[in-house]
N, C-alpha and C positions, 0 to 999 in steps of 0.2 A: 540390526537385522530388521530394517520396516521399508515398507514403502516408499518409492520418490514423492514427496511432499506435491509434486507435481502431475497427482495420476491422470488428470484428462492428457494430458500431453503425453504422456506414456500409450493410455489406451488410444491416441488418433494413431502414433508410431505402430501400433500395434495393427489397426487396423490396415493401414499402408502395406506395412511388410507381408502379412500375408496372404496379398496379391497377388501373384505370380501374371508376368505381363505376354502379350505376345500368346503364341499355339499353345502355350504352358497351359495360361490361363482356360483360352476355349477346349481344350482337349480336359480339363478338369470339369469344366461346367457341362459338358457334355456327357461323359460319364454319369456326374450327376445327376443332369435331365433322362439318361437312359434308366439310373433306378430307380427314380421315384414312379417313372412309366411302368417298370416293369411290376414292381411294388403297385401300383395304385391297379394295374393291370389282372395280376395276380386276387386281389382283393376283391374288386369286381366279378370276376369267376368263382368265388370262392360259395361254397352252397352250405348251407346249413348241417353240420354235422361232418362237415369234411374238416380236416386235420389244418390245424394253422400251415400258411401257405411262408417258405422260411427264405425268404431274397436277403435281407442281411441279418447275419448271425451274429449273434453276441460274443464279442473278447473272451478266451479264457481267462476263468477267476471272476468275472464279472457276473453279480447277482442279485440285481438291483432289479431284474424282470423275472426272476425263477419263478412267484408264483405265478400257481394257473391260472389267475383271474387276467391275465394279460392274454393269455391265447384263447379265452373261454369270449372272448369280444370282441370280432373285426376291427373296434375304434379305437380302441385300445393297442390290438393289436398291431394295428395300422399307428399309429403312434409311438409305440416301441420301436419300428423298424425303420420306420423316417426319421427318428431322432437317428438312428447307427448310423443311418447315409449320408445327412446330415455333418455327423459329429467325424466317419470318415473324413467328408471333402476338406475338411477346416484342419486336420490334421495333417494332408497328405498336400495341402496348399502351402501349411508351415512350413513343412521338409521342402515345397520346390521352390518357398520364395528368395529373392537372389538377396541372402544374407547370409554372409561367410561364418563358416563355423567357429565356435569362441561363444564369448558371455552372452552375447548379442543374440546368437543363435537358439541358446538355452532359454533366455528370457522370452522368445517369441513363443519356442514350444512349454515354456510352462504357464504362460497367458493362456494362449491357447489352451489349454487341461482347463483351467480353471474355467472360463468360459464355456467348452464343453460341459463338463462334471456342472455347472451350475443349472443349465440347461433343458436337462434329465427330466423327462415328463414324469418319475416317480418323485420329483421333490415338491408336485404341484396337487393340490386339492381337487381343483377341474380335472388334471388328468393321470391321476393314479386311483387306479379300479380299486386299491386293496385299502381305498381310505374309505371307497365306497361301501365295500364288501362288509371292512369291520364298524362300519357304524349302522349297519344294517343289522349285522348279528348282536349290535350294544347294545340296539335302540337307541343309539346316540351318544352314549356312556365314554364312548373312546373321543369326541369331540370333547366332551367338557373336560374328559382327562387332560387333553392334549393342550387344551388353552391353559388350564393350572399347572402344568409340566412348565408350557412357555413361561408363563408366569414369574414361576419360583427359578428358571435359568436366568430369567431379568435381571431378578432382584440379584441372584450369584451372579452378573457378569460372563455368566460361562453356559456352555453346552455341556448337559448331565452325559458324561460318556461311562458310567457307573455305578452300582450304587454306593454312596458314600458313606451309608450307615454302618456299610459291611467290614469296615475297613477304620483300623487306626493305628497311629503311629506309636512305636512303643506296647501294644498290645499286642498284633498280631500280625506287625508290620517292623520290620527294621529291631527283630527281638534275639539276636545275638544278645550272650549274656558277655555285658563287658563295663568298662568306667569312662566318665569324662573326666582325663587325668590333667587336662592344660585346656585356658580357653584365652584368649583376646580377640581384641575387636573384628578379628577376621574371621577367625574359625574357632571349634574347640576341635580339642585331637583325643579320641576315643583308644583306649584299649581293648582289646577282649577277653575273654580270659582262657588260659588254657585248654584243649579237649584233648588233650595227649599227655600222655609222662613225661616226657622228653620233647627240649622244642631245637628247633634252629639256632645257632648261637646269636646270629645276625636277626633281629628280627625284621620287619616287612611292612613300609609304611603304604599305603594308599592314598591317593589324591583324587577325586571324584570328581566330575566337570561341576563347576559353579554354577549353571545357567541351570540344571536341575538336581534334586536332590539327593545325598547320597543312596539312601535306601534303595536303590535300584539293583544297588547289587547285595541289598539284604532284604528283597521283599518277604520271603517264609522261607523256613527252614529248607522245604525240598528245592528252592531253587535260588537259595541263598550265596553267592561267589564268595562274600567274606568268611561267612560258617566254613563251606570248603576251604578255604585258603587256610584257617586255621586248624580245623581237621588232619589236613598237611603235617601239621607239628611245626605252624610258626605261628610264630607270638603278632600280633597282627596288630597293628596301628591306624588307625583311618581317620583323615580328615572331612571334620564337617562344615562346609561355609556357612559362614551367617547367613540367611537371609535379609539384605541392605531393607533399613529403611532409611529416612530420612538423614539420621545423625549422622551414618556410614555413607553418605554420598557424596565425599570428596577419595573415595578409595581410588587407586589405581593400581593397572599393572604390577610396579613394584612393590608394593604392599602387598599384592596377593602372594607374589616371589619370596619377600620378605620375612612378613610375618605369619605367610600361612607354608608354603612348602618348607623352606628354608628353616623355619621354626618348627615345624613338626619333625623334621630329621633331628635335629639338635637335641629336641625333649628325647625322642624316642631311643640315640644313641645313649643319652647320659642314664634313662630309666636302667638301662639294659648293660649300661657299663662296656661299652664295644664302640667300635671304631668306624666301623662301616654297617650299613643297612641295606636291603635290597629294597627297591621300590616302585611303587606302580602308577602310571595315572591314565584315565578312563577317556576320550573325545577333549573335551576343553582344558580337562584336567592333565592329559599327557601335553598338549602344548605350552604349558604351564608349568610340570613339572621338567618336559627338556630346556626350557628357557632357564628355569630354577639351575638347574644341574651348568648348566652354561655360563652362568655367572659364578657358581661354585669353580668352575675349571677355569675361569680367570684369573680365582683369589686365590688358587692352589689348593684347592679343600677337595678332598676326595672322600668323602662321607658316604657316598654308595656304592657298592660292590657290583650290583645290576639292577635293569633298568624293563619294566614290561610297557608298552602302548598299547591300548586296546582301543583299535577305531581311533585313533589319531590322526591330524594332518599337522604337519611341519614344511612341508612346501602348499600352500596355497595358489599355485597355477591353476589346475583345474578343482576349485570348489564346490560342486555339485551346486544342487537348488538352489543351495544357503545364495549364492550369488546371485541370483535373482531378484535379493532384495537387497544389493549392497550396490552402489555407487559413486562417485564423486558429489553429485547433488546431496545425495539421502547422509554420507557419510557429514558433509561439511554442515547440513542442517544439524545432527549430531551434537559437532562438534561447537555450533553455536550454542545451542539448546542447555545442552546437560553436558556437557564434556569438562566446565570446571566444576561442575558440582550438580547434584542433585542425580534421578533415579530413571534406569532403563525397566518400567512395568513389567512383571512377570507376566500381564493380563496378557503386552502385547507380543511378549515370546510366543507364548502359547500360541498365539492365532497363528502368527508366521508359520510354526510347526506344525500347525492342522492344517494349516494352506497347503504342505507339501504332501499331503496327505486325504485330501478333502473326501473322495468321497467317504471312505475309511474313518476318518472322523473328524468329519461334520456333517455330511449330508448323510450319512445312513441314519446318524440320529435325529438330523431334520423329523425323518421319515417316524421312526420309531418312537419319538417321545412326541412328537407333536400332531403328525398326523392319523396317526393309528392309536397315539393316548398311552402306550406303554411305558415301561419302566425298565430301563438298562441294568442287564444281569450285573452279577457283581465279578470285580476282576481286577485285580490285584497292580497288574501291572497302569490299568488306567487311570486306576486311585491314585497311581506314580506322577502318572502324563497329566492329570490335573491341578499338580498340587504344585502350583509354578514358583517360581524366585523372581525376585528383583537383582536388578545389576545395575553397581554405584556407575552415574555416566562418566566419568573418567576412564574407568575400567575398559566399559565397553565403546568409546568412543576410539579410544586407544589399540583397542584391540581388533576392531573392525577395520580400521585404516591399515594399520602396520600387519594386517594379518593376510584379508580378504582383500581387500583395495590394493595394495603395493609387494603385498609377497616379500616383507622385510626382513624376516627370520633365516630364511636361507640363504642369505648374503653375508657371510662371516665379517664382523663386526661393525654392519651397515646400524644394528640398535644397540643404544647404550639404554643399559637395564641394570636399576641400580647400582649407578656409577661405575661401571665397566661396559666394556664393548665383549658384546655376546657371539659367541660360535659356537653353531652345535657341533663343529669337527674336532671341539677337543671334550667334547662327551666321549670319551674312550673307551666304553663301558660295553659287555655283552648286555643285547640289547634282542628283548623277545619281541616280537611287535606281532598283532592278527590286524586283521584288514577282514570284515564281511563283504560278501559279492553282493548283495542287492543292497547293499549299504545307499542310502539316498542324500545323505546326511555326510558324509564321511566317504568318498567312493573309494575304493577297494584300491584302483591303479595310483591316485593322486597320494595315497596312503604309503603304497611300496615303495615313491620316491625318497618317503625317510630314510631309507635304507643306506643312499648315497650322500646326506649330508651329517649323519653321526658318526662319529671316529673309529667307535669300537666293531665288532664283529656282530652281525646282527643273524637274527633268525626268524625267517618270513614265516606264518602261517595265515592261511584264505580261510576263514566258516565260511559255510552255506549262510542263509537267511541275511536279513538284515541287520539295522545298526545295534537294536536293543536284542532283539531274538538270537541273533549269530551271537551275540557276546553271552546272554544269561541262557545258556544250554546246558542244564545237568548232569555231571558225569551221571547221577543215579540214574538218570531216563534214557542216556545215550543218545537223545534221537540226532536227526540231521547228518553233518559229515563235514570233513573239513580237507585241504587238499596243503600236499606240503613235497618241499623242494630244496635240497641242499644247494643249490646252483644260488651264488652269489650275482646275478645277472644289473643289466641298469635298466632294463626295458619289460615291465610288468608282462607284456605279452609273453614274452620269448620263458618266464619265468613260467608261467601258468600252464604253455605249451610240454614243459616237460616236470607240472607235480603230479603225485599220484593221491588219487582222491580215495581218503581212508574214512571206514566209516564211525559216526558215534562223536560227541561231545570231544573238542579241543583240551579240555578241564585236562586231561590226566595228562597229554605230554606236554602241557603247561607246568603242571606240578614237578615232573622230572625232569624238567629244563632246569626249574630253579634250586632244587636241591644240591647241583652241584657248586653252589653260589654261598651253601648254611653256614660254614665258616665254622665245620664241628656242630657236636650236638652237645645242650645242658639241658640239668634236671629243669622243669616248667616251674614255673615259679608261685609262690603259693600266696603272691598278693598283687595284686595290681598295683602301677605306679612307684612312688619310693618315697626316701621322707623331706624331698624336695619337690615333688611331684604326687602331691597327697590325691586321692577321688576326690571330686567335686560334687558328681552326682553319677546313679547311675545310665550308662546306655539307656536310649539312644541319647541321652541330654535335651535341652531343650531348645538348641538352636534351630535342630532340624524339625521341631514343631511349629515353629512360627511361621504366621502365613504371609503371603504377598498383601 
């Protein structure tokens, strides 16, 4: 996931394309020249004490001009509203220039965003009033902040989107009480420990995406999905990946198959003395664990009973943003580079991720740590988004092509995956899958295609919100809403057309899906692991401490 090594040649393309030739073009520039007249017109009129004069209004949700010190200044003000005109024509150039819809199309308009979004006279010292304003009220104090802010981000490699003091792993982060009962070179697999008398016979493995850390789904207690899941009355298993350095960068695909899903089923069945398991995996980690379960259905192993996706993709046709940075050129660099050995930077996932996201974070914090000198409140879930992994390049060379590049996995047995050819249509498992609508990462319709490449009987549900929000939603807090539809359809529209949008947290008829799956109930067990499967150490372990 980086960039065409090639970026002037992308940025001339880029330039080019968003052209639009012929009437297109002068019927845009026209427009144009009509607001910045009307805007500079308006302005000129404008009298001391009279009410900012409002020719283009700002996006909703967009808040990058709220303060008053924007409307309290003709020049400013004039500034804010050139840039919207501006930042219009270059958007609505994208949509007319003559590039057919597809990848092509997407990478024009997310150029386009960035370019915009980079832009923004509030990312600029000369022209944001509120840099003025606050170094006014310092006496200056918010300048020296903001250079020692940049400073110590330097020296981290990273933009402060948090504070970091507030926050650690294993104290008040990732503090389910549980054991590291199994570890090798790929992962260690965590149990937890009872919170009911009685649990699920079958207990409930988890697989996390590798590219970030597990704790995501156990940032604190109130908004913890593993805590919940075991709350439930199941015995709960989670895989943690290593974080790759060095010595682990000849991993691949099938080692991750191998010795991190495939192996944690294995441990978690014999802990537990049972046959089958239900099991979960998270974005990276569900395409990972339906590959897993795929190879299992080749060798005749039926180890899981069911199967959850959350924010997964298994057909890669339409890949959201992510494809924006994925190509033939960028992949085969890849694959020169690091593809037999050595490391894909956590440093530079991270960017990729805040690129799809930029102003959200990275240029608000431009603003906030650097220009105005402050200090980023604390927040749980960013101490997440910061805390990046490495991925061995084989792994992700492998995974970028066969995935994003050529859409390999939904071709029944186009990939041999440790040593079988793979099909997800003899995954024949009841299969929960959520898909979030503002998913950016993950889109919601590319997501429901799973639905027609796995064998077993599946059950679609949509969250509200996005990729991390729509997934980590409270039952305690209820908020948001999620929409659902018994209608087995092939076509996400026609699916969406007829759910009923029910309100409050997904969490609970997640829980009563899988219940019918426990396989009976037994007494909770009153020690973790067994006397083949002794603790290592306690939760969270220390893999998922180690940094990039």
């Amino acid at each position: 996931m980086s960039e065409s090594p090639d970026f002037t040649a992308a940025m001339q393309q880029w330039m080019q394309a968003w052209q639009p030739q012929g009437d297109a073009l002068a019927a845009l520039q026209n427009e144009w020249r009509q607001r910045h007249m009307e805007l500079w017109q308006a302005m000129v009129n404008r009298r001391d004490g009279d009410p900012s004069p409002t020719v283009a209004a700002a996006e909703p949700g967009d808040r990058r001009f709220d303060s008053p010190a924007w409307a309290e200044s003709p020049i400013f003000d004039y500034l804010r509203q050139a840039y919207r005109i501006n930042a219009d024509y270059l958007k609505t150039a994208a949509e007319a220039a003559p590039v057919a819809e597809g990848q092509a199309k997407e990478r024009l308009r997310f150029m386009t965003r960035q370019v915009v979004d980079a832009m923004a006279p509030s990312n600029f010292i000369a022209t944001n009033p509120e840099f003025v304003k606050t170094a006014l009220e310092t006496n200056g104090e918010s300048i020296t902040q903001g250079i020692k802010n940049l400073i110590a981000d330097l020296e981290k490699g990273r933009i402060s989107m948090t504070d970091d003091t507030a926050f650690e792993v294993g104290r008040n982060l990732a503090i389910t009480p549980g054991s590291v009962v199994y570890e090798n070179e790929v992962m260690q697999l965590i149990q937890y420990s009872p919170l009911t008398d009685t649990v699920a016979k079958r207990p409930f493995v988890m697989v996390p995406p590798c590219i970030n850390k597990y704790y995501i789904l156990d940032l604190q207690p109130a908004n913890s999905y593993v805590r919940y899941a075991v709350e439930q009355g199941n015995t709960v298993f989670l895989v943690s990946w290593r974080n790759p350095k060095a010595d682990q960068g000849h991993l691949g695909w099938d080692d991750y198959i191998e010795q991190g899903v495939l192996t944690a089923i294995k441990v978690a069945k014999e802990i537990c003395s049972v046959d089958q398991v239900n099991a979960l995996g998270f974005c990276v980690g569900g395409t990972i664990i339906s590959s897993a379960l795929a190879v299992a259905a080749a060798r005749g192993d039926k180890s899981v009973a069911s199967l959850t996706l959350l924010t997964t993709l298994l057909d890669f046709s339409e890949p959201g943003e992510l494809g924006c940075f994925i190509d033939e050129t960028s992949v085969v660099a890849r694959e020169n580079t690091i593809g037999k050995g050595g490391l894909l930077k956590g440093s530079e996932l991270s960017s990729v991720f805040s690129a799809l996201r930029a102003n959200d974070l990275i240029w608000q914090y431009v603003v906030g740590n650097y220009l105005k000198g402050g200090k980023p409140a604390a927040f749980d879930l960013l101490y997440w988004n910061s805390d990046s992994t490495n991925l061995p390049g084989p792994f992700a060379a492998w995974y970028l092509r066969n995935m994003y590049l050529e859409n390999n996995l939904r071709v029944p047995g186009k990939l041999a995956m440790c040593g079988v050819k793979a099909d997800l249509g003899k995954v024949g498992i009841p299969t929960f899958i959520l898909a979030t609508r503002e998913d950016h990462i993950v889109p919601w319709k590319t997501s429901y295609l799973g639905r027609g490449l796995l064998g077993g009987k599946t059950t679609f549900v949509l969250g509200a919100s996005g990729h991390i929000a729509g997934v980590i939603n409270p039952a305690a807090k209820n908020k948001r809403s999620h929409w659902v539809n018994d209608a087995d359809v092939a076509d996400p529209e026609e699916w969406l057309s007829g759910a009923t949008e029910m309100p409050g947290s997904w969490w609970p008829r997640w829980a009563d899906w899988l219940k019918q799956f426990a396989g009976g109930e037994v007494a909770a067990r009153g020690r973790l692991g067994s006397k083949t499967y002794a603790p290592l150490e306690p939760a969270p372990g220390r893999y998922v401490k180690e940094k990039a």
